[in-house]
N, C-alpha and C positions, 0 to 999 in steps of 0.2 A: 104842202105849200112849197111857190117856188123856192131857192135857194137863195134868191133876190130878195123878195120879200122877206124871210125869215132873218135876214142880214139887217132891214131897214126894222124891224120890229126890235131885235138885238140894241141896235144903236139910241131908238125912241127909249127903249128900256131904262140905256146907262146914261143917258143924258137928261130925261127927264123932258123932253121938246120932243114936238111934232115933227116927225117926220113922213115924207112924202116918194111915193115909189109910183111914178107915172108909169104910164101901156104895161103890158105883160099880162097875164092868164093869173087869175087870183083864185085859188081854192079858198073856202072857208075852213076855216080851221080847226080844232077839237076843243082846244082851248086856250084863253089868253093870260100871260103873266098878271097879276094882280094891277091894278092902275092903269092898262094897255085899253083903248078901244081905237077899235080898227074900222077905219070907213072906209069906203067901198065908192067908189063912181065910174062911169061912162065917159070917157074925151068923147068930145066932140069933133066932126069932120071939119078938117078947116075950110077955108071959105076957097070959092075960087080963084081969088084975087091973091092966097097965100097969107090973108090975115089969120093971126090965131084966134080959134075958139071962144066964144065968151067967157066958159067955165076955164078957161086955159091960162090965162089971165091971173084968177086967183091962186089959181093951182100954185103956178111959177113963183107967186108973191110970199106965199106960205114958205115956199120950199126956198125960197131967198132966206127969208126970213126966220126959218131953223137954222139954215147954216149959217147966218151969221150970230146967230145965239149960240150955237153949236160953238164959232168961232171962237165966240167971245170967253166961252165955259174952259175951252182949252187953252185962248192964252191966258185965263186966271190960273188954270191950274198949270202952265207952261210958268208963269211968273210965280206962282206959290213952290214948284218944284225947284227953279232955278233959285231962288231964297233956300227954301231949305238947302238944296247943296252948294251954296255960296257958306252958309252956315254950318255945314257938315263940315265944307271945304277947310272951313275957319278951323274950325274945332281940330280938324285934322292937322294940318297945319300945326296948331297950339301943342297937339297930341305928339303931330312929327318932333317940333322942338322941345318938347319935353323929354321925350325919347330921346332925341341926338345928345340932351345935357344929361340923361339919365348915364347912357352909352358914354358921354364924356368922364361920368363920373366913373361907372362901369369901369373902362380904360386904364381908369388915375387910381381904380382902388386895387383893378389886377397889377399893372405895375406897382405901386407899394405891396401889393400879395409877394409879386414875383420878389420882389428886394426883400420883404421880412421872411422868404423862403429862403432866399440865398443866405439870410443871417443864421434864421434857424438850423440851416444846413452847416455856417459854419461854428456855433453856436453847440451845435451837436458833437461836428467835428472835437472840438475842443475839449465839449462834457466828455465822448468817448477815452479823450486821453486823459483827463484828466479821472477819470472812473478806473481808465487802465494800470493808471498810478496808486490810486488808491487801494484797489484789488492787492496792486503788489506790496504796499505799505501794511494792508492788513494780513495779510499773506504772511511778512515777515514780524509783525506784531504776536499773529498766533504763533510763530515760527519761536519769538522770542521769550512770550510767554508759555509756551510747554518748556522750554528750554530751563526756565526759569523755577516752574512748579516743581519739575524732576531734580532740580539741582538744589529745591531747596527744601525739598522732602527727602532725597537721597543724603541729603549732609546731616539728617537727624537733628537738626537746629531746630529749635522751636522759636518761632517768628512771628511777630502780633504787630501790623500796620494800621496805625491810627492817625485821624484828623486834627487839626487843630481844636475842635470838640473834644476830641479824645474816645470820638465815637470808633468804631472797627469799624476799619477798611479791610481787609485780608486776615488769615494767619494758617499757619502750617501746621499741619498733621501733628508732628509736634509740641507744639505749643498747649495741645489738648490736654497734653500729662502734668501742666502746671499749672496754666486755666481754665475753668471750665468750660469752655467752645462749644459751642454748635452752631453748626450751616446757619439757624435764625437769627446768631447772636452777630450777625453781620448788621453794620448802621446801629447798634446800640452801645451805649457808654461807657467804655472799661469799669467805671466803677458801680455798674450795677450786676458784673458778672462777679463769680465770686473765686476764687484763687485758693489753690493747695501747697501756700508758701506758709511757712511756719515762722511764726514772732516778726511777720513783716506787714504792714499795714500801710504803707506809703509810696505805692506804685501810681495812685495818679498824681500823689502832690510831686512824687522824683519826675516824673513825665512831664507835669506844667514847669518845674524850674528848668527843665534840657530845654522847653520851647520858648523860655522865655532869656535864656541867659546862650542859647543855643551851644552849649557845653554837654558835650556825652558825661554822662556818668556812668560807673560800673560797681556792681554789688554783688556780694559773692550772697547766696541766698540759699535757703533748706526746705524741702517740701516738708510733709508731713508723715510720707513713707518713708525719710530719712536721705532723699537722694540729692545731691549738693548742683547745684548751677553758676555759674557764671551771670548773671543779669548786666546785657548791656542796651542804655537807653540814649540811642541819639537822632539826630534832625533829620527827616527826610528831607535829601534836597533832590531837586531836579536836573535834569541840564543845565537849565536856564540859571543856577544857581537861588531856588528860589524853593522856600521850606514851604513844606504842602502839610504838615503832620511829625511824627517820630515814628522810630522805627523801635521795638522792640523782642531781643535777642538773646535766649536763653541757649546757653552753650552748658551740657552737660562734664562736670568734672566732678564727677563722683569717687571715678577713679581715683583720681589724684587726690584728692581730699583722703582716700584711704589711704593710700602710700605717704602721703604727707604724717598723717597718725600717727601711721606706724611708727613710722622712722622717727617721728619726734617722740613718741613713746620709748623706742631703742635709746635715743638719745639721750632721755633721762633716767633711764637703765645703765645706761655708761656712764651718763655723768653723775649718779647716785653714787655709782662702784667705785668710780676713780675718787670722787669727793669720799667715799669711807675710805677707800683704802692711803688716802690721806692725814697725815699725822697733827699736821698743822690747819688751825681753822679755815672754813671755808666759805662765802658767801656768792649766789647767784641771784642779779639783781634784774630786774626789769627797766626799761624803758623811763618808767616814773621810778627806779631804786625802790620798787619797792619788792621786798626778801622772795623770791620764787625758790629758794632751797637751798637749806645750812645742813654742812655736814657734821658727825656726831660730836667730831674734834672741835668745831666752834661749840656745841652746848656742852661739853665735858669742860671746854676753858673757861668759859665763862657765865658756868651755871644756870644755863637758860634753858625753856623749856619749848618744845615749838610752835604752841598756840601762845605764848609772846615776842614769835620775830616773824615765824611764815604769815605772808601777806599786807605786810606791816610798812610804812616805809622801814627805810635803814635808820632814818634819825628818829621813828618811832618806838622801836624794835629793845625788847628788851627794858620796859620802863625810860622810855628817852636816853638809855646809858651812850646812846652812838650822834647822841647832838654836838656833834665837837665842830669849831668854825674850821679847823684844816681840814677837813677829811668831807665836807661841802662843799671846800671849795675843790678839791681835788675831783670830787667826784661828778662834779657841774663841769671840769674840765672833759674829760673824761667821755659825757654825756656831749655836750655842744661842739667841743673841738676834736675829738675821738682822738684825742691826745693818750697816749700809755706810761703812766710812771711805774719807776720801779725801786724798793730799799726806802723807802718816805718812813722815816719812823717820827712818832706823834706820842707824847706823854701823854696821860688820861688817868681821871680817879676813878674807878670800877666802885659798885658798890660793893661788891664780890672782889676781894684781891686787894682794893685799896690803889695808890700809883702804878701802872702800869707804862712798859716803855711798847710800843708794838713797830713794829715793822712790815710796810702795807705797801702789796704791789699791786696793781689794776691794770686790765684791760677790757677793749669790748670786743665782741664775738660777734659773729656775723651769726646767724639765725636759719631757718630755710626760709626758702620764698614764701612771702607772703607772713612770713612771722616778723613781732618786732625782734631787733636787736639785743643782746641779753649783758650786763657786766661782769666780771668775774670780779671776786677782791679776797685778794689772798692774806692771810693775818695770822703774822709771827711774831710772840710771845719773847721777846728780847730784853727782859727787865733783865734776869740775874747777869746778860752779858755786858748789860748796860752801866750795873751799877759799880764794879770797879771802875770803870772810867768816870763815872760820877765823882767816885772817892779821892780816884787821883786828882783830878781836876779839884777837887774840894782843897786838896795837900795844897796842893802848887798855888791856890791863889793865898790860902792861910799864912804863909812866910812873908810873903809880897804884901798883904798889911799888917804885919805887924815891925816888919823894917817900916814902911810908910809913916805906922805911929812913931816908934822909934826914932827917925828924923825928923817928925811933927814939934817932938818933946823936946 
C-alpha cells in the first residue's frame, strides 16, 4: 500500500471518521485494523467544460466533512488539553507557592539552625571551660583527698565520721582496733556496730549531746585488751561554717597512762616512806577530804584502825571523832580558796585520850595531770605543852576574882 494511503487509514483509525484519499494507485491490502473498511472507487474524467465529475462532488463533500469533524475532535481535545494545563498550571503555581513558603520557611529554620549553632558553639565553648575547671577541681580534690587518707592513717588516729543520723560516713584504719569496722559498715548506725571500749556504753548518747549543744567533749576511755585512748567527739563543720555530722577521734595514750601509774605508784611509795618515817600524825586527803592515806603515827595516836579512816570522809573517820566545826571550816577553806594554814591549834575530846590540844597545819598539793588535787594535814599532839599555860592562865585569872570579890564585900 501507498505511503499516502497507509497515512489516511492511520488517521481514520485515531479519529474514528471518514477519511478520504482521492487519485493515486491503491493496492489491496492484507489486512485492515479492526473497525476500518476501506472503499475503493474510479474519478471520473472531468467534463470539457472543466466542470467536476459527478462522483467528484460527493467525494469533496465527505472529505469537507471529516475534516471538519476532524477539526472539531481536535479543538475539543485542543480545549480539553488547554483546561487541563490551565489546571496543571494552577496546581503548579499553588505547588510553586507552596514551595517558595516551604523555602521561606526552609530559610527562617536554617537561620535559627545557624544561630542555635553559633549558641551551641558558644554554649560548648563555655561547657569546655567550665569542664576544664572542673577536671582541675577534681584533680585537686583527689589530690586532697589522698593527701588526707595518708595523713590520717600515717598519724595512727583512729577516726569515725558520722551524719547527723549518726550513720558512718568514713573512718580510718585505725579506728578498727576500737570499733568494729568494715568497708560495709559504711551508711550504717554507730550504734548498731559494736565497740571494744570497756564499762563505756554511751558513745551515741556523748555524739547526739556534741550535735546538739555543739560542744566537743573529751573522754579518756579503755578498751578491753587494756589499751587507754584519749576519745574526742566534736562538730563537723564545713567552710561554710555549717555542721554536716561529728567527728570522732581516738588518740592513743596508752603510753602515758603507763607512765602516769607509775609514777603515781612511786609516788605513793614515797609518800608512804616519808609519811612512816614521820613521827607526828599524818593525813592525805582527796578532793571530797575523804582519807586516801594515814600514816602509822596517826593510828598509833589515836588508836585507830585503817578500815575505820581509809576511804572515809575525814569527818566520818574514826567513829565521827574528826566532826569538829573549826577544822570544816578550815578545811572547806583550804579546798575552795587553796588557802594554806599553819600552827591552828583546836581543843577536841577524843574518845581515846580524853581533851586533846592539837596543832594542825594544811596544804594542798598539786597532783599529776589529769589527777585531782590531793590535801596534806599535818597533826601535832600539843596537850602536855599546852597545859602549863592552861595552868598559868588558870593562876593569873584566880587572884583577879577573888580581889574582885574582895571589893564586892
Amino acid at each position: 500500500m501507498p505511503r499516502k494511503s497507509a497515512t489516511t487509514l492511520t488517521e481514520a483509525a485515531i479519529s474514528r471518521f471518514p477519511k478520504a484519499q482521492p487519485g493515486g494507485r491503491v493496492e489491496k491490502p492484507d489486512a485492515l485494523a479492526p473497525g476500518l473498511v476501506l472503499r475503493i472507487g474510479e474519478g471520473g474524467a472531468k467534463s470539457s467544460d472543466g466542470a467536476p465529475a459527478p462522483g467528484e462532488n460527493s467525494h469533496d463533500a465527505l472529505r469537507i466533512a471529516a475534516l471538519q469533524q476532524e477539526l472539531r475532535a481536535k479543538e475539543e481535545y485542543l480545549q480539553t488539553a488547554n483546561e487541563e494545563l490551565e489546571t496543571s498550571n494552577e496546581e503548579l503555581r499553588s505547588s510553586n507557592e507552596e514551595m517558595q513558603s516551604v523555602n521561606e520557611e526552609l530559610q527562617s529554620t536554617n537561620e535559627e539552625l545557624e544561630t542555635s549553632k553559633e549558641e551551641l558553639q558558644s554554649v560548648n565553648e563555655e561547657l569546655s571551660t567550665v569542664n576544664a575547671e572542673l577536671q582541675a577541681k577534681v584533680a585537686d580534690l583527689s589530690q586532697a583527698n589522698n593527701d588526707m587518707n595518708n595523713l590520717l592513717a600515717g598519724s595512727g588516729i583512729g577516726t569515725v565520721f558520722v551524719d547527723h543520723e549518726l550513720r558512718t560516713l568514713r573512718f580510718t584504719p585505725a579506728a578498727t582496733r576500737i570499733i568494729n569496722l568494715i568497708p560495709s559498715d559504711i551508711g550504717r548506725p554507730v550504734s548498731h556496730i559494736v565497740s571494744n571500749l570497756k564499762n563505756y556504753g554511751e558513745l551515741t548518747e556523748d555524739v547526739k549531746t556534741v550535735l546538739e549543744t555543739l560542744v566537743s567533749k573529751e573522754i579518756e576511755v579503755c578498751t578491753e585488751s587494756g589499751a587507754w585512748y584519749s576519745m574526742r567527739i566534736l562538730p563537723y563543720r564545713t567552710l561554710g561554717n555549717v555542721i554536716e555530722g561529728a567527728v570522732i577521734t581516738f588518740v592513743d595514750i596508752s603510753d602515758r597512762k603507763r607512765v602516769e601509774k607509775a609514777l603515781q605508784e612511786a609516788r605513793d611509795k614515797l609518800t608512804g616512806a616519808l609519811a612512816a618515817m614521820l613521827h607526828e600524825p599524818l593525813l592525805i586527803l582527796d578532793e571530797s577530804l575523804r582519807v586516801v592515806s594515814a600514816n602509822s603515827a596517826f593510828y598509833a595516836a589515836f588508836r585507830a584502825a585503817p578500815e575505820d579512816v581509809l576511804g572515809l570522809c575525814v569527818y566520818e573517820a574514826d567513829n565521827c571523832q574528826w566532826e569538829i566545826p573549826a577544822l570544816r571550816t578550815l578545811l572547806e577553806d583550804v579546798l575552795h580558796k587553796k588557802a594554806v594554814f599553819s600552827d591552828f591549834e583546836i581543843s577536841h575530846v577524843f574518845r581515846e585520850g580524853g581533851r586533846r590540844t592539837l596543832r594542825i597545819n594544811a596544804r594542798r598539793i598539786g597532783a599529776e595531770a589529769g589527777q585531782p588535787d590531793l590535801v596534806l594535814l599535818a597533826i601535832e599532839d600539843v596537850t602536855e605543852r599546852a597545859l602549863p599555860d592552861r595552868r598559868q592562865d588558870h593562876a593569873e585569872r584566880t587572884p583577879s576574882n577573888r580581889s574582885e570579890r574582895d571589893v564586892m564585900k
